[in-house]
C-alpha positions in Angstrom: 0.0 0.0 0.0 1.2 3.8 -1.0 0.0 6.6 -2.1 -0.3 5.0 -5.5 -3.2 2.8 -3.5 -4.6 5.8 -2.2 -5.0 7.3 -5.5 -6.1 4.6 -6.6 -8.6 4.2 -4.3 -10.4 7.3 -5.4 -13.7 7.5 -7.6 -13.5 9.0 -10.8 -14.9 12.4 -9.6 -11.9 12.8 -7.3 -9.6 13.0 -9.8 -8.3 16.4 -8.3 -7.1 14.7 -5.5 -5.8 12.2 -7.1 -3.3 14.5 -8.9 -2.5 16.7 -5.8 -1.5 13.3 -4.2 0.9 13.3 -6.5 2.0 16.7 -7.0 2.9 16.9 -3.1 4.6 13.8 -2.8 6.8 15.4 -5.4 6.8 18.9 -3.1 10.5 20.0 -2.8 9.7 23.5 -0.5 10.0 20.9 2.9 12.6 18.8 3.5 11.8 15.2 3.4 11.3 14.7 7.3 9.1 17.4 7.0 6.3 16.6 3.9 6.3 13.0 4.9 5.7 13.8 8.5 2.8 16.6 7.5 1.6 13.3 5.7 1.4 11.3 8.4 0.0 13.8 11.1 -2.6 14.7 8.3 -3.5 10.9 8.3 -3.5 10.2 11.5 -5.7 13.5 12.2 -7.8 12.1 9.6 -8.7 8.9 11.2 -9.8 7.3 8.3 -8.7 3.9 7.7 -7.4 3.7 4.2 -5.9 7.0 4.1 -4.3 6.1 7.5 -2.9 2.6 6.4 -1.5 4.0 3.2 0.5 6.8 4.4 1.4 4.5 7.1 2.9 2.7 4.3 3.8 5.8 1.9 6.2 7.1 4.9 7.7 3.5 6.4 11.4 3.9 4.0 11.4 7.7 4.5 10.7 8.7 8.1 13.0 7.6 11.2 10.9 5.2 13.5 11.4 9.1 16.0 9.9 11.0 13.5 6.7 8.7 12.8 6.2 9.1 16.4 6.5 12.4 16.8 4.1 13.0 13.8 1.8 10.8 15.4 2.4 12.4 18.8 1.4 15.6 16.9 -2.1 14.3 15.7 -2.5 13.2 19.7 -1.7 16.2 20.8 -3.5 18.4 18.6 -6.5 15.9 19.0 -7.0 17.2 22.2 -5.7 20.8 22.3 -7.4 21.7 19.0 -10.9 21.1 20.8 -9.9 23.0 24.1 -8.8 26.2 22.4 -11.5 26.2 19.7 -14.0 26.0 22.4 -12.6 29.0 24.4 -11.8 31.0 21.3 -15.7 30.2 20.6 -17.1 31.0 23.7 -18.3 34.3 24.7 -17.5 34.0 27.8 -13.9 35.2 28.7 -13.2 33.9 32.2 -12.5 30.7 30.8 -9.5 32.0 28.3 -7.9 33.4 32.4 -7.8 29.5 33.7 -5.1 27.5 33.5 -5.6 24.8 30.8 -4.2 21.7 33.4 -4.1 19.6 30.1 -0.4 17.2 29.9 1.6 18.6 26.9 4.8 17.0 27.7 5.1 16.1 24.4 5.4 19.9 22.8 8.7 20.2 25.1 10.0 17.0 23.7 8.9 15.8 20.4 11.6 13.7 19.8 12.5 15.2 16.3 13.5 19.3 15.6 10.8 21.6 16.6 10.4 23.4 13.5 9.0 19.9 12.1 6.8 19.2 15.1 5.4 22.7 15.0 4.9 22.4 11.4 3.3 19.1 12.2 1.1 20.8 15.0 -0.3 23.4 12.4 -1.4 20.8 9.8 -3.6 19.0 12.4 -5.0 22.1 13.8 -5.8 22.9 9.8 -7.4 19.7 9.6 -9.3 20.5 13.2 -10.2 24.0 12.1 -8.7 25.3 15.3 -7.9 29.4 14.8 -6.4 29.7 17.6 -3.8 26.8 17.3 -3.5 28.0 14.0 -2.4 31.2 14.8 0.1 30.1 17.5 1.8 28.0 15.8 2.1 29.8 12.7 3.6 32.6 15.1 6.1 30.0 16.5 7.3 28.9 12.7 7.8 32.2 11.6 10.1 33.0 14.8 12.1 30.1 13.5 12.3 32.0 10.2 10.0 29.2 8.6 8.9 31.0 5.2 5.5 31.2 4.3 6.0 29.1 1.0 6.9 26.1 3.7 3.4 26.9 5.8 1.6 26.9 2.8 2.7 23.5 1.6 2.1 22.1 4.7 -1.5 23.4 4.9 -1.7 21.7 1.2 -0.9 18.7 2.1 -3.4 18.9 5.4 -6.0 20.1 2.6 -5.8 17.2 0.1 -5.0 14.5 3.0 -8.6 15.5 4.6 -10.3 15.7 1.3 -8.8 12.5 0.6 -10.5 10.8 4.0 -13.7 12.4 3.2 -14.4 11.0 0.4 -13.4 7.9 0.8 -15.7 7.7 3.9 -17.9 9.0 1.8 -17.8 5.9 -0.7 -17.5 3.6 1.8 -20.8 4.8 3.2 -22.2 4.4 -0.2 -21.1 1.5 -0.7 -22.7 -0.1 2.9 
């Protein structure tokens, strides 16, 4: 299984996808550790079974057994963070914004890999989450590490298509029951 099964496994009417599959696993803007790890966390964010078993697969020659962790760790993470501080940037009410979140984060102190990558990481899942908030920190902490926007950008592509991927192969699958 690989992206090539992926693609594959789209219907006709995806062909979009299909291509921009392929076009980002040719991206050259990340590094290597970096697209395939923005894969992965997309994937995993994803939750859906093909799409998760096939970048599994996609990344298993090209990331370190550290980095598939920490993209993993990433999805985890954001999982959980993404639905906190979307909540309190929806609420109206304030007071909750002034509490301490008492959430374990250990994770975003030691991610096992650089933390340009993890934050990169971070920002796809929070894409995939639609968390503004997340997005916005993160995207503050990439550009103190001088992370150009042409990097974010592909990044966010990649959580794009990797989303749209899982959708509509749940969708077909749904059909298909």
């Amino acid at each position: 299984m690989s992206l090539d099964a992926l693609r594959a496994a789209l219907p006709a009417y995806a062909k979009d996808l299909s291509l921009n599959l392929s076009s980002l696993a040719g991206e050259t803007t990340l590094t290597e550790q970096q697209k395939w790890g923005a894969f992965l966390a997309s994937a995993h964010a994803v939750g859906q079974p093909t799409v998760v078993r096939n970048i599994e697969a996609a990344v298993a020659g090209l990331l370190t057994p550290e980095a598939r962790e920490a993209a993993k760790a990433a999805a985890a993470i954001m999982g959980m963070n993404n639905i906190y501080y979307r909540a309190l940037h929806l609420m109206k009410n304030q007071e909750y914004r002034t509490l301490p979140a008492r959430l374990r984060m250990n994770v975003m102190a030691n991610p096992g890999v650089e933390k340009v990558d993890f934050e990169l990481w971070t920002m796809t899942v929070s894409a995939i989450n639609g968390c503004g908030m997340c997005l916005d920190a993160h995207e503050a902490a990439l550009k103190e590490h001088g992370v150009p926007a042409l990097n974010i950008q592909a990044a966010l592509r990649i959580a794009a298509v990797v989303h749209a991927v899982g959708q509509v192969l749940a969708g077909s699958e749904a059909a298909a029951a």
